[in-house]
C-alpha positions as semicolon CSV with decimal commas, in nm:
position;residue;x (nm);y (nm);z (nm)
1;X;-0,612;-1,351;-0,196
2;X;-0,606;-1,014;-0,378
3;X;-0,267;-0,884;-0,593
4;X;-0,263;-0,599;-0,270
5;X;-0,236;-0,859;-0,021
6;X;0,118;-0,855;0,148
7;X;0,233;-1,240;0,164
8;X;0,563;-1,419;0,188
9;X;0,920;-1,232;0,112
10;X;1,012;-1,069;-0,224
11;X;1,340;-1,167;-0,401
12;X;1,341;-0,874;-0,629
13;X;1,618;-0,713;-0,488
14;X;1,852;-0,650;-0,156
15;X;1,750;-0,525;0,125
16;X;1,606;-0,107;0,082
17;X;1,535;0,031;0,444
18;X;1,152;-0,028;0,445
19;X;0,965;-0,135;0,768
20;X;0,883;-0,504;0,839
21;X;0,559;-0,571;0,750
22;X;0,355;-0,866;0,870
23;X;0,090;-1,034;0,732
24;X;-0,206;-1,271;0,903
25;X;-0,011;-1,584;0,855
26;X;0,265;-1,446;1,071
27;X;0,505;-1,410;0,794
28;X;0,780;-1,104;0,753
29;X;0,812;-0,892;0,470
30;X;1,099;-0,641;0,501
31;X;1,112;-0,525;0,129
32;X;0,946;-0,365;-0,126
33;X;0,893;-0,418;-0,493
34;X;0,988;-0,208;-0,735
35;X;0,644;-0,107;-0,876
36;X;0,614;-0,040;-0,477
37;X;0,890;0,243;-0,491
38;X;0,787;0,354;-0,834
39;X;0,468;0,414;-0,673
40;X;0,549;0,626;-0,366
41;X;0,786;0,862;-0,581
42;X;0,544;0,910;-0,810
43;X;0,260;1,011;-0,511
44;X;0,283;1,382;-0,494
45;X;0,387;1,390;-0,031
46;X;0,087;1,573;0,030
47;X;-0,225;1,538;-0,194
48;X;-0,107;1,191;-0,281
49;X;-0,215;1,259;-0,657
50;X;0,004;1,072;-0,839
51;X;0,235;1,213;-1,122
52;X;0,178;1,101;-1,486
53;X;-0,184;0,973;-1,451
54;X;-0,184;0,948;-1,831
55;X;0,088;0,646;-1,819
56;X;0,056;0,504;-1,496
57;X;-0,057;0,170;-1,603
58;X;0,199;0,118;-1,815
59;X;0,463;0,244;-1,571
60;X;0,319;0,022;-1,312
61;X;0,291;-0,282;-1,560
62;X;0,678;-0,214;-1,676
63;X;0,824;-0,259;-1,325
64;X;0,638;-0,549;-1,219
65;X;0,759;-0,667;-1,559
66;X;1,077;-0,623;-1,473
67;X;1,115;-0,734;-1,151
68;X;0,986;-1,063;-1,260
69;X;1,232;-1,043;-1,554
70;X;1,566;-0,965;-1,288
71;X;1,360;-1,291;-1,104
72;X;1,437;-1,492;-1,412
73;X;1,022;-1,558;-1,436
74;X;0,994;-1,449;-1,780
75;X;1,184;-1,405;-2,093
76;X;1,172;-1,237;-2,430
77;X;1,164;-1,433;-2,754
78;X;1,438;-1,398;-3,014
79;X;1,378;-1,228;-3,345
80;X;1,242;-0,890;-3,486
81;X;1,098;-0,719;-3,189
82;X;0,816;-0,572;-3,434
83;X;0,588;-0,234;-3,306
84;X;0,471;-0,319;-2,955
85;X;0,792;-0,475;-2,866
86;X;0,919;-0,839;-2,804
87;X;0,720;-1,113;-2,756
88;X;0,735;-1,203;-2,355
89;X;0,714;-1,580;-2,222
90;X;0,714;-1,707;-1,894
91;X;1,012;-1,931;-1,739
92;X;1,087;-2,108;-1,423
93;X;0,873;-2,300;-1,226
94;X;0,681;-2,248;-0,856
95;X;0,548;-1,990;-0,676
96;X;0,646;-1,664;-0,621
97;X;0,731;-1,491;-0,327
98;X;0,463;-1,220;-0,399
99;X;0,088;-1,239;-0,457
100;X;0,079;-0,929;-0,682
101;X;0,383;-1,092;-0,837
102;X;0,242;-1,428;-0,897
103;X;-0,076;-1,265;-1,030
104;X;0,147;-1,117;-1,347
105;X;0,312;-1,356;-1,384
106;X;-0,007;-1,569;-1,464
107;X;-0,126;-1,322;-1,645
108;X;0,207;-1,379;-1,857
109;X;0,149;-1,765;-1,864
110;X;-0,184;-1,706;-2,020
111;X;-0,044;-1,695;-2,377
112;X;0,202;-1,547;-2,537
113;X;0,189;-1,150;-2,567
114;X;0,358;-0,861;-2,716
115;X;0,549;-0,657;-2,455
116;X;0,389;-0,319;-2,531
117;X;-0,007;-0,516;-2,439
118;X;0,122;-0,657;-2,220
119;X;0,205;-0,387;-1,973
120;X;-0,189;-0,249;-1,978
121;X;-0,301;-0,607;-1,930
122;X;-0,060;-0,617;-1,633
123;X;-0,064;-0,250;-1,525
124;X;-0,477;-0,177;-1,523
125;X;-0,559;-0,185;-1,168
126;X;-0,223;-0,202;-0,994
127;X;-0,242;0,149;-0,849
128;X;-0,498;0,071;-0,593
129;X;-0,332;-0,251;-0,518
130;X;0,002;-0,076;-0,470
131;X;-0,152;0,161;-0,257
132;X;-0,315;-0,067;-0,004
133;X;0,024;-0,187;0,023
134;X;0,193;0,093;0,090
135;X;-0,069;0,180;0,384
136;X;-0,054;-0,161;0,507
137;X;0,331;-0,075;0,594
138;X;0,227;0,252;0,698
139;X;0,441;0,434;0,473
140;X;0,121;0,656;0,341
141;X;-0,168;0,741;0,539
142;X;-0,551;0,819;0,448
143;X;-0,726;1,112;0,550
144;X;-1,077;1,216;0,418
145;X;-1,225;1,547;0,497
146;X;-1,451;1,821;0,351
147;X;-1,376;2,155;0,163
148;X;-1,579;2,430;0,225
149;X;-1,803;2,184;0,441
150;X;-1,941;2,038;0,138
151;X;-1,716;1,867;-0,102
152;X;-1,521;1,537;0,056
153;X;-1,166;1,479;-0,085
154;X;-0,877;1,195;0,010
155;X;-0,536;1,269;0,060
156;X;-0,246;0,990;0,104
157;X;0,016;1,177;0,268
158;X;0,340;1,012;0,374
159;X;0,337;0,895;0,705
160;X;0,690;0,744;0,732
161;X;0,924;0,922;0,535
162;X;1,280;0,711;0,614
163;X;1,232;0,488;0,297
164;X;1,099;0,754;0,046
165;X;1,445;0,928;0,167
166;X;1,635;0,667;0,077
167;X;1,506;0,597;-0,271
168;X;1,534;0,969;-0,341
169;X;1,887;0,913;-0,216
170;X;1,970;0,625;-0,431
171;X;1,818;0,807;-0,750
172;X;2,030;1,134;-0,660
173;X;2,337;0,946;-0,635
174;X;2,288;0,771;-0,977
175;X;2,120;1,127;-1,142
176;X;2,307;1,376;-0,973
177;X;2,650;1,234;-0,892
178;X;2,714;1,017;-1,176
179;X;2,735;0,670;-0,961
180;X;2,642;0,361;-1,097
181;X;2,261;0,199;-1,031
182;X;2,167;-0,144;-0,933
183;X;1,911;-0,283;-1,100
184;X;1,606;-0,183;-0,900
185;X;1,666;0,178;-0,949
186;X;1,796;0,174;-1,276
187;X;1,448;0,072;-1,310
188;X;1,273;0,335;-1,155
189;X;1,471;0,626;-1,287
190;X;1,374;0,472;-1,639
191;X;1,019;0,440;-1,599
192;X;1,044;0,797;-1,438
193;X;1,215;0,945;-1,700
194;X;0,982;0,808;-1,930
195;X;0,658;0,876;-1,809
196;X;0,710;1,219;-1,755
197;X;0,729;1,275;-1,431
198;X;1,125;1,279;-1,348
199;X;1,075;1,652;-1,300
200;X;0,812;1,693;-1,075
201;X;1,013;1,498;-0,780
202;X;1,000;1,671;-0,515
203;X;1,236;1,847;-0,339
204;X;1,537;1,609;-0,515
205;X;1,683;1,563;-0,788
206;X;1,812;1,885;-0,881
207;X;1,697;1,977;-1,235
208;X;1,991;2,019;-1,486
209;X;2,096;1,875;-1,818
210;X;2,313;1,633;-1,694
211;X;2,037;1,477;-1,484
212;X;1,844;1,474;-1,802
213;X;2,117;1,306;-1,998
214;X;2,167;1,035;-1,714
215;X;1,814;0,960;-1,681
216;X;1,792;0,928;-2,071
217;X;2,057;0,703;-2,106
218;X;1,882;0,447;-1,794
219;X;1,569;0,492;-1,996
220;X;1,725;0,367;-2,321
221;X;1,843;0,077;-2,162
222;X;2,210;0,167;-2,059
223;X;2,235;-0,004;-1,749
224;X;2,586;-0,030;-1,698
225;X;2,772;-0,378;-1,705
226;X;2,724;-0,450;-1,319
227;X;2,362;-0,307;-1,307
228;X;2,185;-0,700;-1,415
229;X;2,361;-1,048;-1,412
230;X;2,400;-1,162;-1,763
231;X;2,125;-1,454;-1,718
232;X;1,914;-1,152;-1,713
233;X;2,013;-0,881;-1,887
234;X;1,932;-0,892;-2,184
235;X;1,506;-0,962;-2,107
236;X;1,547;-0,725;-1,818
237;X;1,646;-0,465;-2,026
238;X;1,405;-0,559;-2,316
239;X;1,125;-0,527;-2,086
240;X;1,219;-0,183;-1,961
241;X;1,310;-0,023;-2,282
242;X;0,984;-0,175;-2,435
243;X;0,832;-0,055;-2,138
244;X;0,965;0,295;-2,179
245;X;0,846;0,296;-2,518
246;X;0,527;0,256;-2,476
247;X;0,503;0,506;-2,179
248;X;0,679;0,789;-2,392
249;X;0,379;0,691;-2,663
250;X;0,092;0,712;-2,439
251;X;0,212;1,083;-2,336
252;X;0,275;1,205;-2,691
């Protein structure tokens, strides 16, 4: 089974608005992961051209880091966290509920890595997968046609817009009106602000200084007390800031 294969039920957060999806065994999915809603943001509505092409793989590897971090499937070792970050190690035991999810996190088991690595080994490839998710559920669509009856081009416009509205509602309310994020979107506003490509949302959030300040602060790792449980705070937050890190160096 392929890492874009929808399967089982994610834990990786409550409930978000997305459609039930189900897969050939029968089984219902009714949420997304977060590399999942980092994704569709990121897809520019129309063209489906992603924003921030330069970093995607690490922005794709950070949030499926993190998700398995806020999972408790992986932790950080104690210590100097040296250049390219903290050293990550996997915990727990049996499956997950997510083949792209368990693919990481063997990908984690396979020895011990710096973060910073880490995220390309992880993130190389997930943008295909991701998207043959996100058609599977029919939030994007595929079209192919010609330009000037010659050249053929793909777009991925949205096809169901009621969960891309509700992220973009969730990230407004933490960017624009000051309210507190949960840990999924305190997530994706991070790796957003990192990678570049805060700005170019679409029509929301409003541009201003304040949203820049907010969305700096999530990127540095200032969650908020109520934002992660303390089990998993402090590798949750090690992963994204590491995560950030290396986005912010890939673009400079």
């Amino acid at each position: 089974m392929t890492p874009g294969t929808a399967t089982g039920r994610t834990e990786g957060g409550a409930g978000n608005g997305a459609d039930d999806t189900t897969d050939e065994g029968g089984t219902v999915r009714d949420e997304t992961l977060i590399v999942e809603d980092l994704t569709l943001l990121m897809l520019d509505d129309e063209t489906g051209v992603p924003a921030g092409a330069a970093t995607l793989h690490y922005a794709l590897g950070g949030a499926v880091l993190v998700e398995l971090a806020l999972l408790g499937r992986l932790v950080t070792a104690d210590g100097p966290a040296g250049p390219n970050g903290p050293e990550v190690r996997p915990a727990g035991t049996g499956p997950l509920p997510d083949p792209l999810l368990q693919a990481a996190y063997e990908q984690v088991a396979e020895r011990p890595r710096r973060v910073q690595p880490l995220l390309l080994h992880v993130g190389v490839g997930l943008h295909e997968a991701v998207l043959d998710r996100l058609l599977a559920r029919g939030m994007i669509r595929r079209e192919s046609r010609k330009v000037l009856g010659l050249f053929r081009t793909t777009r991925l416009p949205v096809d169901d817009v009621r969960h891309e509205e509700a992220l973009r509602d969730r990230v407004c309310a933490v960017l624009e009106r000051g309210e507190s994020p949960d840990a999924r979107t305190a997530a994706v506003v991070a790796l957003l602000s990192a990678s570049g490509t805060l700005p170019s949302l679409h029509p929301r959030p409003k541009w201003s200084g304040e949203v820049i300040r907010r969305a700096k602060e999530l990127e540095e790792g200032h969650w908020g007390a109520g934002a992660v449980g303390t089990a998993v705070a402090r590798t949750a937050l090690g992963v994204a800031v590491a995560s950030t890190a290396a986005t912010v160096a890939a673009v400079t």
